[in-house]
C-alpha positions in Angstrom: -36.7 7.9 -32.9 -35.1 8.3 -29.7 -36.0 5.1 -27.4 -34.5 3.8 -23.7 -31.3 2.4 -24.0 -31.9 0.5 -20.6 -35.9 -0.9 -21.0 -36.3 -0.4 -24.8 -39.5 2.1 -24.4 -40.1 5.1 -26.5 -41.7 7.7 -24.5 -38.4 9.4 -23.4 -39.0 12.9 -21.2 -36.2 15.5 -22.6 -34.5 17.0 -19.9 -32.6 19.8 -21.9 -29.0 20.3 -21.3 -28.3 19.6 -17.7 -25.6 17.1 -18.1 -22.4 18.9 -17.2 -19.6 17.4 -18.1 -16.1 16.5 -15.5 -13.0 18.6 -16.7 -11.4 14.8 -16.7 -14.4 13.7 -19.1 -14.2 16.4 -21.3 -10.7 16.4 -21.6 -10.5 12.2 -22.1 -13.7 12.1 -24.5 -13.9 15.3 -26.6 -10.4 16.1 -26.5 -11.0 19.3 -24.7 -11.0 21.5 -21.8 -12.7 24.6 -20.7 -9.7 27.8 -20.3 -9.2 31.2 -19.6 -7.0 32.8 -22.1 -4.6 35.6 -21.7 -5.0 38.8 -23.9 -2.1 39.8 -26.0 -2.5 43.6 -25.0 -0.6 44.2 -21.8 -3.0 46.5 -20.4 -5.7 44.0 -20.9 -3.7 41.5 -19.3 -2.9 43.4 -16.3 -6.4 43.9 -15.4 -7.0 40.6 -15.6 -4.2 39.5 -13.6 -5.7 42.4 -11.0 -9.5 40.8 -11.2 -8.3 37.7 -10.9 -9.8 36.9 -7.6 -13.1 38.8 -8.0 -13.1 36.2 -11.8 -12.6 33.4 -9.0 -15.8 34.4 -7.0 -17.6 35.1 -9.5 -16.9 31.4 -11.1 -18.0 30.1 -7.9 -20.9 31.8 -7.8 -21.7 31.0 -11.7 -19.6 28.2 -12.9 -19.3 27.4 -16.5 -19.6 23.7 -17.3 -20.3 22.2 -21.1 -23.1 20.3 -21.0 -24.9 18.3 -23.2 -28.8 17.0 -23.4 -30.4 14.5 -21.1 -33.4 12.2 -21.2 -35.5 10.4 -18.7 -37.6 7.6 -19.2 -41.0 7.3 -17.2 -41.6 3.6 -18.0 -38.1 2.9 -16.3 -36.6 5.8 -14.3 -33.4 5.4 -16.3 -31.2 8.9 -17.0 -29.3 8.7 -20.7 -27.5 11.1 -23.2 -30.3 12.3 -25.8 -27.5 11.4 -28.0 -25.4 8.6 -27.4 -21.6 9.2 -27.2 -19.5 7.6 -29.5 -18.2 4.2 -28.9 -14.4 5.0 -29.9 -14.9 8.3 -27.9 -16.2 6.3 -24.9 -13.0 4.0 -25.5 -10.7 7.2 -24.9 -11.9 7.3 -21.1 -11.0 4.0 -20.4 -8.0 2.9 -22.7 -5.9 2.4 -20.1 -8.0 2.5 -16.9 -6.8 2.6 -13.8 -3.4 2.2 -15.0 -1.0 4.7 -13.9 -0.8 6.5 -16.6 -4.7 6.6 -16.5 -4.4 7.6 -12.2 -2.0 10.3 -13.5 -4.1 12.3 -15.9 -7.1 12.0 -13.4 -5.0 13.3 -10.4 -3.9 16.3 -12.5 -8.0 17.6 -12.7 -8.9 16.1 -9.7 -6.3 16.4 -7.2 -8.3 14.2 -4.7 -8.5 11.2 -6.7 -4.5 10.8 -5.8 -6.0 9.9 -1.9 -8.0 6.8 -3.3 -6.7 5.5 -6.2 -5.2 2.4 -5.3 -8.2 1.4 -3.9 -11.5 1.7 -6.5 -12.9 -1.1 -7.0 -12.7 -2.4 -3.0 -16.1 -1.8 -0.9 -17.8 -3.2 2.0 -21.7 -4.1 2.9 -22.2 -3.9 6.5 -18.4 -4.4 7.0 -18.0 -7.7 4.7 -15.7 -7.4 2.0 -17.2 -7.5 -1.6 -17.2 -11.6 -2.4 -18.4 -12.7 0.7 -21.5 -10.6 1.0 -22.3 -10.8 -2.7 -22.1 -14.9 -2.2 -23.9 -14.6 1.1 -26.6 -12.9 -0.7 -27.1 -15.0 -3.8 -27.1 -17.9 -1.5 -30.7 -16.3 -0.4 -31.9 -16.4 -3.2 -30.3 -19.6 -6.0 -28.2 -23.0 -5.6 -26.6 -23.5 -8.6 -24.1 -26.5 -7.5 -20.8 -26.6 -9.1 -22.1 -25.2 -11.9 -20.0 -23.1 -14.1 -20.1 -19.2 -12.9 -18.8 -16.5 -16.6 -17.9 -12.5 -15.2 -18.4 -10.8 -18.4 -15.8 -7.4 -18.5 -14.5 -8.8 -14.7 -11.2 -7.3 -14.8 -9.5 -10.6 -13.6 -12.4 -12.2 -12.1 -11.9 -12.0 -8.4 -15.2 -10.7 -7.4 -17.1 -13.7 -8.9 -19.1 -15.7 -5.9 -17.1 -18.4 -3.9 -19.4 -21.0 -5.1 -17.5 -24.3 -6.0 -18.0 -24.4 -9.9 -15.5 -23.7 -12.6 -15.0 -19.7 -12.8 -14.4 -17.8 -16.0 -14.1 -14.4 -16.8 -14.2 -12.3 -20.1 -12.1 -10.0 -20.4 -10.4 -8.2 -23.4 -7.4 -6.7 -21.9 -4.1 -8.6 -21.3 -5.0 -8.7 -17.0 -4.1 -11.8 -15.7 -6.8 -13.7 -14.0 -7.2 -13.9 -10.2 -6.3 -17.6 -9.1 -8.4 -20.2 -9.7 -10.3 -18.3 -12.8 -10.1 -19.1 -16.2 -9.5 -15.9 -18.5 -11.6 -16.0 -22.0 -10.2 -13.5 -24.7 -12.3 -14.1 -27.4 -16.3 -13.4 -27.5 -16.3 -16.5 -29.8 -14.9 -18.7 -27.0 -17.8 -18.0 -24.9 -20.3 -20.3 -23.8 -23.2 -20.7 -22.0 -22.8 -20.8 -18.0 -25.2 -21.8 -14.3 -24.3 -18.3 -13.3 -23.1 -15.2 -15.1 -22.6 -11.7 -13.8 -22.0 -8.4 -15.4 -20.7 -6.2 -12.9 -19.8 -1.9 -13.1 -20.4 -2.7 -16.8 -23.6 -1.3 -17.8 -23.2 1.9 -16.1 -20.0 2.7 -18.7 -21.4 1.7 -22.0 -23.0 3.4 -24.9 -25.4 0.7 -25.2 -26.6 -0.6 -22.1 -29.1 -2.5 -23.5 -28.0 -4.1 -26.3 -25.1 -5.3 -24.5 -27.1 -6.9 -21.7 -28.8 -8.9 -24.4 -25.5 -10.5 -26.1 -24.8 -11.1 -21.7 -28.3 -12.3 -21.1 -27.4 -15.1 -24.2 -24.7 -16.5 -21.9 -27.1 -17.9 -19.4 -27.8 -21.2 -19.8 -31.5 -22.6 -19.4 -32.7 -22.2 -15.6 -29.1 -20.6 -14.9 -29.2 -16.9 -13.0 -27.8 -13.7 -14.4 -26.6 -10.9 -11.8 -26.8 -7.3 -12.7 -25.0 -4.9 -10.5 -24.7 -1.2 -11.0 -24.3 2.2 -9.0 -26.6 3.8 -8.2 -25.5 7.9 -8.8 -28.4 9.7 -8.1 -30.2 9.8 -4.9 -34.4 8.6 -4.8 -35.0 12.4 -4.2 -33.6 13.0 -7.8 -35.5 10.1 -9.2 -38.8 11.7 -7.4 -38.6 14.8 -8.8 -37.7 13.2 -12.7 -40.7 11.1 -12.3 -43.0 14.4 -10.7 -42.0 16.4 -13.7 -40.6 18.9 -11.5 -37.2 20.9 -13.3 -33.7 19.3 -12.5 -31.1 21.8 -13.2 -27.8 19.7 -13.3 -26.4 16.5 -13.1 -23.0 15.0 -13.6 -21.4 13.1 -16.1 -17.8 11.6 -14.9 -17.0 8.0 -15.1 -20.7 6.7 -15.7 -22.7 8.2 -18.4 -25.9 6.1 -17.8 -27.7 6.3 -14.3 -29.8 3.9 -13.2 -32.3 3.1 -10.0 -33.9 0.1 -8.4 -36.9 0.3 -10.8 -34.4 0.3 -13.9 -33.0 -2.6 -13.1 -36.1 -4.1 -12.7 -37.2 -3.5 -16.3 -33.8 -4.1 -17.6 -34.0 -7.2 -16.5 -37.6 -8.2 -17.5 -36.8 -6.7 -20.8 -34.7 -9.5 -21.5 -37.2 -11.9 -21.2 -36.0 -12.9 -17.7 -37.9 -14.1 -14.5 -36.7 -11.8 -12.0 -35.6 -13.0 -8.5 -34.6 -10.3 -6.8 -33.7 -6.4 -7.3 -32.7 -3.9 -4.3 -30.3 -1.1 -3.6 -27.0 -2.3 -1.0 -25.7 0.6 1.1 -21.9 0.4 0.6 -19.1 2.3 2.0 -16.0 2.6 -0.5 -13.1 4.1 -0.7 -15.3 7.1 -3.4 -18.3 7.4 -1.1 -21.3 5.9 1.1 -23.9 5.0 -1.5 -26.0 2.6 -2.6 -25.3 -0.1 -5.5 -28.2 -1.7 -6.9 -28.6 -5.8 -7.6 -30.3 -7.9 -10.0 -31.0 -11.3 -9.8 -33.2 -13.1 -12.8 -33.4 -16.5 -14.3 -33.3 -18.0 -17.4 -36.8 -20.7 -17.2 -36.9 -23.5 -19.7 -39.9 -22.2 -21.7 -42.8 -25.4 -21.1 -44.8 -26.4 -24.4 -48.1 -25.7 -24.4 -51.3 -28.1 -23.6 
């Protein structure tokens, strides 16, 4: 039985096959690529060398894309592969990510990632950099003290809050941490932290759920967990899914799962969390102007009963 791989539920909405696919994808996942081959008998060849720019209309006008099954789930407006990619497959796209070598192979099917490369990962809110608003924000909402802050899959850590605990993040690859952060290579090292954070994570995994649960395990009692992902699809899109009305494509690039405010939400409250505070942050980045969406819940200290 298919089932959400964000809120758990069972009563997924097939979509059919309108998930197309990027060339860079494709090629880094399936080990393919969509081509145009020449015939072998010259006077076949020349008339394709002679229609070549009516073929190039013509693709404009009906592209061909590989595409693969969607579902939507009406308890939690989240968007997921009917089938779930394959972890090692998955691990193809981002062996080496963001590496040069990785920048290089992307730049060679998207010739306009060469413009921004150098600077993914870097966004503002309301013209403040990335840690101070995130900190700004939390500070709304939870005081944790100098209690100890984990970013699970951080990349070197720098984007943990500037509160004054002990900072840690997880991270598999040999990165070395930002300064002042502890870097934990082994799962088995972990702990249980005030504050943990799972950042541009969730939105890349095969199992968004499950993973969030071994993350949500982290937290110790009455400390916070922050969930923050992008948010992909405009509201309009997530209005029609939820209407019933037909979609007839969306992409598939980096992220293969595609959440919105209200899958978050119940995300979050699927892991037995008290939830704080969810909402979607207008960002400018060096990709786009979009929205990313935030999660803030709490792990209570369950009371005994009367």
């Amino acid at each position: 039985m298919h089932t959400c791989r964000n809120c758990g539920a069972a009563n997924l909405r097939d979509l059919g096959f309108i998930g197309a696919l990027a060339p860079f994808f494709l090629k880094r996942v399936f080990r393919s690529e969509l081509v145009t081959r020449l015939p072998a008998v010259p006077w076949k060849k020349a008339i394709q060398r002679a229609t070549r720019p009516v073929h190039a209309l013509i693709s404009r006008l009906h592209p061909q894309v590989v595409a693969v099954e969607l579902q939507f789930c009406p308890n939690c407006s989240f968007v997921q592969a009917k089938y779930p990619f394959a972890d090692d497959a998955i691990a193809r796209l981002y062996a080496d990510y963001r590496s040069e070598s990785y920048n290089r192979e992307r730049i060679r099917y998207e010739p306009s990632y060469g413009a921004v490369a150098g600077k993914v990962g870097g966004y503002t809110e309301g013209g403040v950099d990335r840690v101070p608003a995130l900190t700004r924000w939390l500070h709304l909402h939870i005081d944790i003290g100098d209690g100890s802050m984990l970013d699970f899959g951080g990349d070197d850590g720098r984007f943990l809050p500037t509160f004054p605990g002990p900072k840690n993040v997880f991270e598999i690859s040999d990165v070395s941490p930002a300064q002042g952060v502890t870097r934990i290579a082994m799962e088995s090292d972990l702990k249980t932290y005030s504050y943990v954070q799972i950042a541009h994570v969730l939105e890349h995994v095969t199992d968004p759920l499950g993973l969030a649960r071994k993350v949500a395990s982290l937290v110790e009692e009455n400390g916070y967990l922050l969930v923050e992902v992008p948010q992909d699809l405009p509201d309009e899109i997530f209005d029609t899914l939820r209407s019933n009305a037909p979609v007839n494509s969306l992409p598939i690039h980096e992220h293969i799962n595609s959440y919105s405010v209200l899958a978050v939400r119940k995300l979050l409250e699927a892991l037995g969390l008290s939830v704080v505070a969810v909402e979607a942050v207008p960002i400018v980045s060096p990709m786009s102007a979009q929205s990313f969406i935030r999660g803030l819940a709490q792990r209570l200290v369950p009371t005994d009963p009367l």
